[in-house]
C-alpha positions as CSV (number, residue, x, y, z in Angstrom):
1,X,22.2,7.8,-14.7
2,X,22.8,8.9,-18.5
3,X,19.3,10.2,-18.3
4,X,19.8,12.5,-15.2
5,X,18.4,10.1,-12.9
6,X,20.5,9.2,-9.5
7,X,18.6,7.8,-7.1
8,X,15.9,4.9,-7.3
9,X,13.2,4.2,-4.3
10,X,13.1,0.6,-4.8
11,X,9.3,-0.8,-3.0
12,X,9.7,-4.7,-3.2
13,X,7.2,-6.8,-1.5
14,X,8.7,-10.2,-3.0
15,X,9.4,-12.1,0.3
16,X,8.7,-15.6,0.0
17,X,9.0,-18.2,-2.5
18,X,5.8,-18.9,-5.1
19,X,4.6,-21.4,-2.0
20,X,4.9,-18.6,0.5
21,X,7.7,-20.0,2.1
22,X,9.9,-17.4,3.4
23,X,13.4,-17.2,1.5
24,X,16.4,-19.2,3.6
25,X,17.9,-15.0,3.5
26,X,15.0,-13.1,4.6
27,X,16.5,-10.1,2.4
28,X,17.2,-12.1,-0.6
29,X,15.8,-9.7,-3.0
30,X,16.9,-6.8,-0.9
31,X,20.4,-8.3,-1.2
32,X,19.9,-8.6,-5.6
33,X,18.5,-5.0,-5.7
34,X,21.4,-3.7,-3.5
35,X,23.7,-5.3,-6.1
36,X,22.2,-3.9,-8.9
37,X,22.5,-0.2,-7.3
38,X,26.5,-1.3,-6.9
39,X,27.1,-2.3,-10.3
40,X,24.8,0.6,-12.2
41,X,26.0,3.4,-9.3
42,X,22.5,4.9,-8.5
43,X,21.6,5.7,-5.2
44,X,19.5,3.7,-3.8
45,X,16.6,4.4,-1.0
46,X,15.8,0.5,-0.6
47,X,11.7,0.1,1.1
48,X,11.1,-3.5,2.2
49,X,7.4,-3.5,2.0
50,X,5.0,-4.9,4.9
51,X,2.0,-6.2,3.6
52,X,-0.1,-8.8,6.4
53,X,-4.3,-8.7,5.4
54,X,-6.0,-9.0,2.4
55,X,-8.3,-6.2,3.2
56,X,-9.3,-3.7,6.2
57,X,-9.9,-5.1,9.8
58,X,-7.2,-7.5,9.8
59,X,-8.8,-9.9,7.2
60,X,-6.6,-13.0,6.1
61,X,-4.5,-12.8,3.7
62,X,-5.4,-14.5,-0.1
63,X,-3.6,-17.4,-1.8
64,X,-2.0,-14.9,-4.2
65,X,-1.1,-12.7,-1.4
66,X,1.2,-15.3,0.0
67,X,4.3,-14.4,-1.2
68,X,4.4,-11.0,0.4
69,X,2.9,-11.6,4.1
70,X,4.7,-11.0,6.9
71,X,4.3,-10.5,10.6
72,X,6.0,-7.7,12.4
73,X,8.4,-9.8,14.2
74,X,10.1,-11.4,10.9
75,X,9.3,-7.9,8.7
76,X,11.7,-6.1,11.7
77,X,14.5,-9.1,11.1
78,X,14.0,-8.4,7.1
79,X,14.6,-4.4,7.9
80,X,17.5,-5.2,9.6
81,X,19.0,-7.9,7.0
82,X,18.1,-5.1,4.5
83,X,20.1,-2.4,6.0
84,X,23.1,-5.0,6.0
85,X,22.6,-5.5,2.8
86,X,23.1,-1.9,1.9
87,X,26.2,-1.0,4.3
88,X,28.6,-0.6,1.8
89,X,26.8,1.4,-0.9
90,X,27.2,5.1,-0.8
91,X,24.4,7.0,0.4
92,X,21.7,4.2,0.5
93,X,18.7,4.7,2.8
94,X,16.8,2.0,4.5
95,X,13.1,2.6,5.1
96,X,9.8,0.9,5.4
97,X,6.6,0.5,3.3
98,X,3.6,-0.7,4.6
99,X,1.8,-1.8,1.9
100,X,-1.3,0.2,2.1
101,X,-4.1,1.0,5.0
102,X,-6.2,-2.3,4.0
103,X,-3.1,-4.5,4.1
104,X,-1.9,-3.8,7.8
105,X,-4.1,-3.1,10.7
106,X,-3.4,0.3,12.9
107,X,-1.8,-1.3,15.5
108,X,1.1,-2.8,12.9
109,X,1.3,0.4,11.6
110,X,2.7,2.7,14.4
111,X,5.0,-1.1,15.0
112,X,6.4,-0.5,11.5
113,X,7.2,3.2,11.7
114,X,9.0,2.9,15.0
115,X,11.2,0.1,13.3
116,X,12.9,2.9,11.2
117,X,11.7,6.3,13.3
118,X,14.3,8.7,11.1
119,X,14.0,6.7,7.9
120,X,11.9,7.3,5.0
121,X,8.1,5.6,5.1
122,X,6.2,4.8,1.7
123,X,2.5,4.1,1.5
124,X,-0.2,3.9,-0.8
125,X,-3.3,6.3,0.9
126,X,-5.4,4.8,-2.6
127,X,-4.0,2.2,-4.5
128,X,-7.4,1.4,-5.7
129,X,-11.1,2.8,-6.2
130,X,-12.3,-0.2,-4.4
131,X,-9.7,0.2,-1.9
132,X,-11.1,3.9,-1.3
133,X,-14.8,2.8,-1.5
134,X,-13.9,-0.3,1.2
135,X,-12.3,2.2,3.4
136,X,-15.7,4.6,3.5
């Protein structure tokens, strides 16, 4: 805020425990960056992120992806713990982030934009060369 800063778009896709076993509070970390946005007074535009394949066409995830897979069914649930987390912060924003087009197929994709249809949607179109080479 002292540097002219007011609002933070906070993409987390820390979900599970190092195991990959889902939190006992599916927004746990939504919850602790909420909190931080209270105490420091920033506005906050919080972006759960969805992240389900370890590459294009649905692939399987990878052991060092397992902390941030999700299916739709529990990423909704986290959405909505997310926006409870938020409720009494001034002008927070709840919105979604699929990961990226390799890490959720098509399909999930138009599921995870009707989840939050007026709220804001972050995605990385080319987080890597190899990503954009895979894609071609």
């Amino acid at each position: 805020l002292e540097a002219g800063f007011s609002r933070v778009g906070e993409f987390h896709y820390l979900h599970h425990d190092r195991d990959g076993k889902p939190y006992a509070n599916p927004a746990e970390m939504a919850e602790r960056i909420a909190a931080a946005a209270g105490e420091t007074g920033i506005g906050l535009t919080l972006l759960p992120v969805f992240y389900a394949h370890s590459t294009f066409g649905g692939a399987a995830p990878n052991e060092g992806q397992r902390r941030f897979i999700n299916d739709v069914d529990r990423f909704a649930r986290l959405v909505e713990k997310s926006r409870e987390s938020v409720r009494t912060l001034n002008q927070a924003i709840v919105g979604v982030a699929p990961h990226s087009l390799r890490a959720a197929t098509p399909e999930e994709l138009t599921a995870i934009a009707a989840i939050t249809p007026d709220g804001p949607i972050h995605i990385h179109v080319a987080e890597q060369v190899k990503e954009v080479d895979d894609c071609l």
